[in-house]
C-alpha positions in Angstrom: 1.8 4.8 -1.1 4.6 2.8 -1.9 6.3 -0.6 -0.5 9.3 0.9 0.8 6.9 3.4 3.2 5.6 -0.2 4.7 8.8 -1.5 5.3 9.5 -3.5 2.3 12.8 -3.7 0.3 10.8 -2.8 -3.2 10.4 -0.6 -5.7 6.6 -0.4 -5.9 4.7 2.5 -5.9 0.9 4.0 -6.4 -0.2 7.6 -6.5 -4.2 8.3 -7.2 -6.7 11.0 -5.6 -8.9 8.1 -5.8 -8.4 6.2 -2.3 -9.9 2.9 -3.6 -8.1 3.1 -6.9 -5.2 3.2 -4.7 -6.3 0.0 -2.0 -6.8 -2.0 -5.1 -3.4 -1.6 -6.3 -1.6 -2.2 -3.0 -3.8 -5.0 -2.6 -3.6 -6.6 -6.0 0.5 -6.0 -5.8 0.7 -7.1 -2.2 -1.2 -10.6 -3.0 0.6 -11.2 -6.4 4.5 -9.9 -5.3 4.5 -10.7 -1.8 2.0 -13.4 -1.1 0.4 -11.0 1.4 -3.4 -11.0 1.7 -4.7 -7.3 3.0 -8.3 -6.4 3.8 -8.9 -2.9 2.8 -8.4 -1.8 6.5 -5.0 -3.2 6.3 -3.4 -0.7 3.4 -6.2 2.4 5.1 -3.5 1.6 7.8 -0.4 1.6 5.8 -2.0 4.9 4.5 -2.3 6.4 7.5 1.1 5.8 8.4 2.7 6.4 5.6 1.0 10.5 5.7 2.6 10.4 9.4 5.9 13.5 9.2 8.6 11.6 9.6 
């Protein structure tokens, strides 16, 4: 999962097998680089997108 998959013109990234390790991060690093508040649905979302083929 990373920033750039949702759109965003940064660098972050997060790889885990553990998908709440992973909805933590996004969330913690959306909130505290972006300003952005994201319910857990909200990354699940970007998650699901972001494992779409391109």
């Amino acid at each position: 999962m990373s920033c750039q998959e949702a759109g965003m013109d940064c660098e972050f990234s997060v790889q885990s097998n553990d998908e709440q390790e992973i909805i933590d991060m996004v969330r913690k690093h959306a909130k505290g680089k972006h300003h952005m508040d994201m319910s857990a649905k909200d990354v699940r979302g970007l998650m699901k997108d972001a494992a779409k083929p391109a």
